[in-house]
BATOR-544578 format. One record per residue (C-alpha): residue in one letter; residue number from 1; y, z, x. Coordinates in nm, 3 decimals, always signed. Example, Ala and Ser with C-alpha at 12.3 -4.5 7.8 and 13.67 -1.06 7.14 Angstrom:
! BATOR-544578
residu,num,yy,zz,xx
a,1,-0.450,+0.780,+1.230
s,2,-0.106,+0.714,+1.367
This chain:
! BATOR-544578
residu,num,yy,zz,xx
x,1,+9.174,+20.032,+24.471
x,2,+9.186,+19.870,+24.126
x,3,+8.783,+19.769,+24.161
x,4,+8.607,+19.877,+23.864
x,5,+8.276,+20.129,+23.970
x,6,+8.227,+20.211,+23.588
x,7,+8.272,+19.985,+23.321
x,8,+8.131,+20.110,+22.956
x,9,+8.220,+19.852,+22.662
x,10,+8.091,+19.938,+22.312
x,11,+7.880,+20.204,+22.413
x,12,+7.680,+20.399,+22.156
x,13,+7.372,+20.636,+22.175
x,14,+7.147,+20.770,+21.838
x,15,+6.832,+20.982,+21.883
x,16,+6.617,+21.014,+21.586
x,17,+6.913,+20.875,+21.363
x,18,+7.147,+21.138,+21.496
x,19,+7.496,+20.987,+21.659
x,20,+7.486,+21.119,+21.967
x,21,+7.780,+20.890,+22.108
x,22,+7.998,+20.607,+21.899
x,23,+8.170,+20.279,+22.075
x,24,+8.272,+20.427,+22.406
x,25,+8.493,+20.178,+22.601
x,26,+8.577,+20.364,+22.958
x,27,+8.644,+20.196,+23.280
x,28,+8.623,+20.366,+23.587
x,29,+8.796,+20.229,+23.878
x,30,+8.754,+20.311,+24.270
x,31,+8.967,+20.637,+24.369
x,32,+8.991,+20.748,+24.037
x,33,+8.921,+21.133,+23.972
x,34,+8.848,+21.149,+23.542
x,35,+8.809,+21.468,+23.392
x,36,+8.575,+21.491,+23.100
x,37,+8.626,+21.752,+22.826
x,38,+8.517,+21.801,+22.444
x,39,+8.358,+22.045,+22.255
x,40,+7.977,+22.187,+22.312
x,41,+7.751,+21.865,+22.157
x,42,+8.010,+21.629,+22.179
x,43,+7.818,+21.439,+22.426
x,44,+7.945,+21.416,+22.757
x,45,+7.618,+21.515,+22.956
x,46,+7.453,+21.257,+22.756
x,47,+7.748,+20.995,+22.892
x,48,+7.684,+21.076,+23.253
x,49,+7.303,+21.031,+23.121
x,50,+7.368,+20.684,+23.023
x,51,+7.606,+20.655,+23.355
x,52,+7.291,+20.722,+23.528
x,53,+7.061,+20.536,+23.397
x,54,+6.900,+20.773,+23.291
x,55,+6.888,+20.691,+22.944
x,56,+6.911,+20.372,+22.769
x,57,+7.202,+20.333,+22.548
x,58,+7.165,+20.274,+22.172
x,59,+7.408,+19.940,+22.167
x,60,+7.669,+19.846,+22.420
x,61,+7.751,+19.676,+22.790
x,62,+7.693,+19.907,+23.122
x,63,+7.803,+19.738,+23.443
x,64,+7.805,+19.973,+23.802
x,65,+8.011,+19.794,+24.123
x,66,+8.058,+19.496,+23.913
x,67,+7.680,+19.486,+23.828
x,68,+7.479,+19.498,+23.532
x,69,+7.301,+19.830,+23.535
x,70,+6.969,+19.724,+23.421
x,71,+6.989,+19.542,+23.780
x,72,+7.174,+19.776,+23.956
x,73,+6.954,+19.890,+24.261
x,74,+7.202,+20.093,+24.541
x,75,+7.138,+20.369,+24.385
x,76,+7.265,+20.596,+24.672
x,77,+7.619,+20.491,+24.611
x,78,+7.600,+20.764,+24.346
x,79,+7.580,+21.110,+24.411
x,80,+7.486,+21.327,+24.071
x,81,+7.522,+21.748,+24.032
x,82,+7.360,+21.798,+23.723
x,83,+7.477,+22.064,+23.519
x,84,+7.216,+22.311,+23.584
x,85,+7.179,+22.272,+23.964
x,86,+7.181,+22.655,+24.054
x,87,+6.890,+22.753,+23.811
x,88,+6.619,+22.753,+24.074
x,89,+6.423,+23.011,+24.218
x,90,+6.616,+23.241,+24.456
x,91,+6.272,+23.282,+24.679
x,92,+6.290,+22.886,+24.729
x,93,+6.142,+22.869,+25.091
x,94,+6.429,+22.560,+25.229
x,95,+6.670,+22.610,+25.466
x,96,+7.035,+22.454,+25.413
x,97,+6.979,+22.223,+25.619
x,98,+6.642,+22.136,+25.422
x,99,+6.839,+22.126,+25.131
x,100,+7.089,+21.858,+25.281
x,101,+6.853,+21.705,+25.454
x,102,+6.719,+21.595,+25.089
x,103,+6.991,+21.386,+25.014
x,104,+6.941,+21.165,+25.274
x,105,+6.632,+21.031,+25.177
x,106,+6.808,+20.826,+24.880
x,107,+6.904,+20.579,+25.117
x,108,+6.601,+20.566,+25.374
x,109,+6.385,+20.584,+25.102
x,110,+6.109,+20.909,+25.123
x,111,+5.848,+20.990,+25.429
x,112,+6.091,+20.835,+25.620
x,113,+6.158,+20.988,+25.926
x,114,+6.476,+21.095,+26.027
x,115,+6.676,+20.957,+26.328
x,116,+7.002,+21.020,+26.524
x,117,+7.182,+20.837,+26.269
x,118,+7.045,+21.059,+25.972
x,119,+7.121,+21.362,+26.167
x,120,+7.503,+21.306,+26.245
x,121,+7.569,+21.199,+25.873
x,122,+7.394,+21.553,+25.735
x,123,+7.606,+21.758,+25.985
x,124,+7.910,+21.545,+25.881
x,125,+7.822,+21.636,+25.511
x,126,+7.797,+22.040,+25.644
x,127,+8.084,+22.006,+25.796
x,128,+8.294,+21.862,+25.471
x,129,+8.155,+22.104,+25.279
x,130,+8.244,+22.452,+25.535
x,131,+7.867,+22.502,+25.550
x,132,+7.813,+22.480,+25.890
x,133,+7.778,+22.789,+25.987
x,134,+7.511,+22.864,+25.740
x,135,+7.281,+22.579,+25.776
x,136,+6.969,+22.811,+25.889
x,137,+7.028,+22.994,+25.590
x,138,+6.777,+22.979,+25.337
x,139,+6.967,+22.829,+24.998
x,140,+6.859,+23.111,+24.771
x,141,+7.079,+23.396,+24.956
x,142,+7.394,+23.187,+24.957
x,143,+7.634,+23.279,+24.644
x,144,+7.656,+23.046,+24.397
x,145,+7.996,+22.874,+24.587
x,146,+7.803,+22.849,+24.849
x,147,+7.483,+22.709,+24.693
x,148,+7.731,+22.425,+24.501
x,149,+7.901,+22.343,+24.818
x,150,+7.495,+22.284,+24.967
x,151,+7.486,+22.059,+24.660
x,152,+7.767,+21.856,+24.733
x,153,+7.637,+21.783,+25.074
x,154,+7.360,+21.698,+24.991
x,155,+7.508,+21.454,+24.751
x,156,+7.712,+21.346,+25.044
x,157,+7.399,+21.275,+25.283
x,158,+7.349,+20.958,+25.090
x,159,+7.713,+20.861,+25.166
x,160,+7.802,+20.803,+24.805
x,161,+8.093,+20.613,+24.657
x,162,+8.129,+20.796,+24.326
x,163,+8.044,+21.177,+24.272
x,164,+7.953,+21.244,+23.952
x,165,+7.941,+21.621,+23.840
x,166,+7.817,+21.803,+23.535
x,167,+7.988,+22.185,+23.479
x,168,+7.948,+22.236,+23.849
x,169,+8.124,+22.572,+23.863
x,170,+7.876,+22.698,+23.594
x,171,+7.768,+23.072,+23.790
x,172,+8.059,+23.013,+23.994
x,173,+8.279,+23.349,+23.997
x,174,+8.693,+23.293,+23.951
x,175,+8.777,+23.259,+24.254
x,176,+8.478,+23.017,+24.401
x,177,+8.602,+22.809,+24.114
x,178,+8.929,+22.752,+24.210
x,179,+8.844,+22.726,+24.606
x,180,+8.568,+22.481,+24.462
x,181,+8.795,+22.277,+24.258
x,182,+9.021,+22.220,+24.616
x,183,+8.766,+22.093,+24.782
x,184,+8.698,+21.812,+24.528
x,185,+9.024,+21.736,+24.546
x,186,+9.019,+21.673,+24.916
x,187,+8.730,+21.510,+24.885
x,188,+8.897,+21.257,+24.679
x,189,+9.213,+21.247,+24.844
x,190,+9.074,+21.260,+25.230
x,191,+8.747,+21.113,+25.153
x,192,+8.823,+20.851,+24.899
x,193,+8.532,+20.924,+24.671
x,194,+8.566,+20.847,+24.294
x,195,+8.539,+21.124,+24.057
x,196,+8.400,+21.201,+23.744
x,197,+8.331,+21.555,+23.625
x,198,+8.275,+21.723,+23.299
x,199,+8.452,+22.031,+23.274
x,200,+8.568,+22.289,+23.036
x,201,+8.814,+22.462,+23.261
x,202,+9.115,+22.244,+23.235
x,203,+9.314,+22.504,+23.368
x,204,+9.164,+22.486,+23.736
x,205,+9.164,+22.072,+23.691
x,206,+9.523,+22.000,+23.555
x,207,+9.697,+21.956,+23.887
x,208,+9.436,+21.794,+24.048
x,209,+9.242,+21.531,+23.826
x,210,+9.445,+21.168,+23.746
x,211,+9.288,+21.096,+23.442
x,212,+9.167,+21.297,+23.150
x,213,+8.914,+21.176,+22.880
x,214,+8.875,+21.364,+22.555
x,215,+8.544,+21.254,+22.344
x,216,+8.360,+21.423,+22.026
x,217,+8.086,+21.166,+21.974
x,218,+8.406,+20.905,+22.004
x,219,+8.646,+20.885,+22.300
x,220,+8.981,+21.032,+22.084
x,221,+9.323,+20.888,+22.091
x,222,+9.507,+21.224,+21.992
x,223,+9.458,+21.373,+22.337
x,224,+9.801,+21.498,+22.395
x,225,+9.847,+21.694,+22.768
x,226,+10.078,+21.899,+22.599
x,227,+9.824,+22.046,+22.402
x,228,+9.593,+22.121,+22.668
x,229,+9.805,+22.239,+22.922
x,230,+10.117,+22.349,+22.761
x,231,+10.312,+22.073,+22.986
x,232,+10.230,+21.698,+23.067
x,233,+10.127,+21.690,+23.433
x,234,+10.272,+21.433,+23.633
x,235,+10.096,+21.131,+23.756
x,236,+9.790,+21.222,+23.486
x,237,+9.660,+20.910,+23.306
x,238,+9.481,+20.982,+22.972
x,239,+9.223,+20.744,+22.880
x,240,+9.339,+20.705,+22.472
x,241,+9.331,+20.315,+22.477
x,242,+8.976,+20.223,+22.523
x,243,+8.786,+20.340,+22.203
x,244,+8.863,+20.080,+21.903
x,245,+8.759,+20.194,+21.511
């Protein structure tokens, strides 16, 4: 349980001279389930970004499973909701199943066609997700709950080891928020997938995340649970050590 998934050392971003993100030192380790938070701009998308891969980091060390990520190749060991992942079009012609059924490709790789195997591990991922039921659905008349929950599964299709999530509840209506927010716990508690999700509604996450990170450009030491949630909550780590001035 103490393996490291995530390990950022000295990790800074700049685009077109701007600071974008300073010296960010963050480990990550299997089981964990970190909660993100800071201010609009302070750069947290752009950290999952450079989590990714997706884009290159201005300075600094990036090392996935124990691997450098500039050779990092299982890919489908990480699943990614990206912040915007119900802006489509409602008329979208794919089934939930369809939808799912996307995920899996990852990890057979595309045009590959899919087998027993392929079919048990997408109805598994319905299944976790309570979405069974509506897997002839087409995605677009599914409320936006529902249509995260698709998301998730199809996350789940590739069998990932880490979930990473960007504002998933974004269109999500009070209470699909807080039913939404259960589930990931489960998921990390029954499933044993690692965490990491960027969030502005640390009322819904207090009880349920085990480590907090606070960042503005920096990762801050002054992140005091008693000033985000009125009360420490027990068991919660806060990730104050790793940035150095």
């Amino acid at each position: 349980m103490d393996e490291n998934i995530i390990e950022m050392t000295g990790v800074s971003f700049r685009l077109d001279g701007l600071r974008i993100l300073e010296d960010i030192n963050l480990e990550i380790k299997r089981g964990d389930f970190l909660g993100i938070i800071g201010p609009n701009g302070a750069g947290k998308t752009t950290l999952l970004k450079i989590m990714l891969n997706l884009i290159k980091p201005t300075s600094g060390e990036i090392k996935l499973f124990g691997e450098d990520i500039r050779r990092f190749k299982d890919w489908y060991k990480i699943g990614y909701i990206p912040q915007h992942a119900l802006r489509f079009d409602p008329n979208f012609p794919a089934s939930v199943f369809e939808v799912v059924s996307m995920g899996r490709f990852s990890k057979k790789g595309l045009f590959k066609k899919l087998g027993k195997e392929d079919l048990q591990v997408i109805n598994d991922a319905l299944e976790t997700v309570g979405m069974n039921e509506y897997r002839n659905r087409r995605i677009g008349e599914l409320s936006g709950g529902q249509q995260q929950r698709v998301f998730i599964a199809r996350a789940l299709a590739s069998q990932p080891e880490l979930l990473i999530l960007d504002e998933p509840t974004v269109g999500v209506d009070i209470a699909g928020q807080k039913e939404f927010y259960d589930f990931l716990e489960k998921l990390n508690h029954e499933k044993k997938i690692t965490l990491v999700l960027v969030t502005h509604d640390i009322g819904n996450i207090s009880s349920r995340i085990g480590k907090l990170a606070c960042i503005n450009k920096k990762m801050f030491p002054d992140c005091h649970p008693e000033e985000l949630f009125g009360y420490a909550p027990e068991g919660m780590k806060f990730v104050h050590h790793l940035h150095g001035d």
